[in-house]
C-alpha positions as CSV (number, residue, x, y, z in Angstrom):
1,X,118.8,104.9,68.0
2,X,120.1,106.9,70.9
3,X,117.9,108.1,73.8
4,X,118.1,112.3,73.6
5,X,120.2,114.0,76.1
6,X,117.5,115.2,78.3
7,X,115.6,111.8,78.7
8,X,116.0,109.8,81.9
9,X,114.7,106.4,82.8
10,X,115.2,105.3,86.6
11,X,116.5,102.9,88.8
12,X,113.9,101.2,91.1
13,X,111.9,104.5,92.5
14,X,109.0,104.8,94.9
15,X,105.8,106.9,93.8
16,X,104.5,109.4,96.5
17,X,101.5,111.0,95.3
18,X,100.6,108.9,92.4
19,X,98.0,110.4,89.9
20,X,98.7,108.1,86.5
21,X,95.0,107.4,85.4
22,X,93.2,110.3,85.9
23,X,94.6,113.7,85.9
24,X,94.9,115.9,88.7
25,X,95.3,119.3,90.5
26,X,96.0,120.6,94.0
27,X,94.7,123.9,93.1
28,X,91.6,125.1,92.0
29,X,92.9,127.8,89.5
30,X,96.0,125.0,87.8
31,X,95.1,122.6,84.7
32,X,94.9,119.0,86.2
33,X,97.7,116.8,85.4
34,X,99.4,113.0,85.3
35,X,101.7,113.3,88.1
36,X,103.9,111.8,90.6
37,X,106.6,112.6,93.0
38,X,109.4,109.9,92.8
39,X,111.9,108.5,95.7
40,X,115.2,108.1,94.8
41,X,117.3,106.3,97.1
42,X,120.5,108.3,97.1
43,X,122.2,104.6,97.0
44,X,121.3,104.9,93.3
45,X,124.1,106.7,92.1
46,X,123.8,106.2,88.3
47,X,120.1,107.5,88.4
48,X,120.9,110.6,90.0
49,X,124.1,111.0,87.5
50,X,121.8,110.8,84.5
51,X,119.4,113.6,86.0
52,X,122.1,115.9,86.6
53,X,123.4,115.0,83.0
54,X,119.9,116.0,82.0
55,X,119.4,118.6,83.9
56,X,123.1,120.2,82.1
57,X,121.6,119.6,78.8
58,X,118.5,120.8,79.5
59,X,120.2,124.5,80.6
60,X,122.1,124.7,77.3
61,X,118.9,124.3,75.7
62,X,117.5,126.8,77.3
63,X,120.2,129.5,77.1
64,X,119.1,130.6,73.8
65,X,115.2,129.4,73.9
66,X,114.6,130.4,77.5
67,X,116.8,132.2,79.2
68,X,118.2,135.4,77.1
69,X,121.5,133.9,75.8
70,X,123.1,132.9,79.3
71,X,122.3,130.0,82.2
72,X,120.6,131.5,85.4
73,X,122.9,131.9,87.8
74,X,120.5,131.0,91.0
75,X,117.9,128.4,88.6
76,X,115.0,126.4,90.2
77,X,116.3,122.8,90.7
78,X,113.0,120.1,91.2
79,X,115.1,117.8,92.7
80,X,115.1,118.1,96.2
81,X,116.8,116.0,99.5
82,X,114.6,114.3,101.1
83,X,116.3,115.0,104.6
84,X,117.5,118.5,103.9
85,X,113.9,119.6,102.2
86,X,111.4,117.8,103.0
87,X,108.6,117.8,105.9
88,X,109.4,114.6,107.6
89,X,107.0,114.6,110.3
90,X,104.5,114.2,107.0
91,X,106.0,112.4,104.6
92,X,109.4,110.2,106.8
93,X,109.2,108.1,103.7
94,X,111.2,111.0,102.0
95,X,114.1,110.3,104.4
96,X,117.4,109.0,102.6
97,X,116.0,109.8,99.3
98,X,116.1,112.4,96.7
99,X,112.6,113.6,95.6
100,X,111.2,115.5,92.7
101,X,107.2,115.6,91.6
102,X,107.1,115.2,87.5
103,X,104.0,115.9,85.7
104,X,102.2,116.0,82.3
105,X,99.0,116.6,80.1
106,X,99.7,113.5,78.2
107,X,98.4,109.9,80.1
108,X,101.2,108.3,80.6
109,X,102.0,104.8,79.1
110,X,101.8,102.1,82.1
111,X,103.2,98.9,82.1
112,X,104.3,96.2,84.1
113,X,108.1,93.9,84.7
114,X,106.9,91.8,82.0
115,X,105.9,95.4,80.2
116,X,102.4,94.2,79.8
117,X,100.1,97.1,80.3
118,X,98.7,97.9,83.7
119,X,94.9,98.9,83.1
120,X,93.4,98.6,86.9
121,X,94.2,102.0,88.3
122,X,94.8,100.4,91.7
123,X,97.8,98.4,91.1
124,X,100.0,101.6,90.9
125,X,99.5,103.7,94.2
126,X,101.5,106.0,96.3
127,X,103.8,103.3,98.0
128,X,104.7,101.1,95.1
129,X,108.1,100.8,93.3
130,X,108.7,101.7,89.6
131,X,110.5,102.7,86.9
132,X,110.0,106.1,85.5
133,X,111.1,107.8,81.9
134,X,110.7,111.5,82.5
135,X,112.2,114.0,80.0
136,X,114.6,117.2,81.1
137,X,113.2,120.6,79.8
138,X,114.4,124.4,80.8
139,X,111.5,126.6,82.2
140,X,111.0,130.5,82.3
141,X,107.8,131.2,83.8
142,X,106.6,133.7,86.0
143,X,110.0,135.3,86.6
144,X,110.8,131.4,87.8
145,X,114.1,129.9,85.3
146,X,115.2,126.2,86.1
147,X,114.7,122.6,84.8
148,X,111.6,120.2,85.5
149,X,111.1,116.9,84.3
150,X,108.4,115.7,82.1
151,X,106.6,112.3,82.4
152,X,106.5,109.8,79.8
153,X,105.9,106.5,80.8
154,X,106.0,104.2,84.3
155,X,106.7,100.2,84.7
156,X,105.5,99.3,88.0
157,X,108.4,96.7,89.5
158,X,106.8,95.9,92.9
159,X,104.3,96.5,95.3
160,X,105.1,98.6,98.9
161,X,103.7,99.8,101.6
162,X,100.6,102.4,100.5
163,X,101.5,105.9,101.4
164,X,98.8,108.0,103.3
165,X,96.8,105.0,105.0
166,X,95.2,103.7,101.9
167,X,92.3,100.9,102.4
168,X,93.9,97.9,100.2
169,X,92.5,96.0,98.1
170,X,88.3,95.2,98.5
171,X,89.6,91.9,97.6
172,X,92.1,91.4,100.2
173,X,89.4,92.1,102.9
174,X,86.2,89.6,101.3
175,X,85.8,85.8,100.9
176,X,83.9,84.7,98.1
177,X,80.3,84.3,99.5
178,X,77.1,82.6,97.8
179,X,73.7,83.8,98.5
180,X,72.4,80.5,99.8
181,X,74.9,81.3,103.1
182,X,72.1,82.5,105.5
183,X,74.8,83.3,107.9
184,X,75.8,86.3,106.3
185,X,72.1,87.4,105.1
């Protein structure tokens, strides 16, 4: 069976802003969410290709269901350049990448290389590399027209440096220790 038009699964990406086990929301007043924002190295020609492919699609779609018969001629494009767009002095990770946050209600399925699920919520951080399936759809809201991504699903393909100064691992710091080792006590 053939993927749908509108469905995109990455190259290797890097996850800013991971949120994949427990939704989340920036604002007070906005539904919590699964969410990311994903790297793409602007190396990875064939990954950016199938977005814009997606993106196309997902614009035809909308021209009847969201968009009163024709494609807005200025529409909001969630994929962003890294060194054009972004805040660098925050986030210099985003440099010589494309970027674009990609979101849903739904928990998203978590697996990972071997495609074994991931259950312990920190082996996927903001840092790590991944594979992402994210689905094209057209938006009209609030006077906004465009095309976001959904998420579906993640396969975590490597570790990275954490993003945003993150602790580690508890077990990365500690020795195993027994109680009769007064030394400690």
């Amino acid at each position: 069976m053939a993927a749908a038009p509108t469905k995109v699964v990455t190259g290797k990406v890097r996850l800013s802003y991971a949120h994949l086990f427990e939704p989340y929301s920036s604002f007070e007043n906005q539904p919590a969410k699964y969410s990311t924002t994903i790297l793409i190295p602007k190396s990875d020609v064939a990954t950016i290709k199938a977005i814009k492919a997606a993106q196309a699609t997902a614009l035809e779609e909308g021209k009847s269901k969201k968009f009163g018969g024709s494609i807005p001629k200025n529409w909001k494009n969630t994929l962003h350049d890294g060194d054009e767009d972004a805040d660098l002095e925050k986030n210099p990770e985003y440099a010589g990448h494309y970027y674009m946050a990609i979101s849903n209600n739904q928990k998203p399925g978590i697996v990972d290389s071997n495609v074994q699920p991931i259950l312990d919520a920190t082996e996927v951080y903001s840092g790590c590399y991944a594979r992402v399936s994210m689905n094209a759809y057209p938006f009209n809201a609030q006077g906004s027209k465009g095309v976001s991504f959904g998420l579906n699903h993640v396969q975590k393909l490597a570790d990275g440096e954490p993003f945003g100064g993150s602790a580690g691992k508890a077990e990365n710091d500690f020795d195993a220790v027994s109680y009769e080792d007064d030394d400690l006590l």
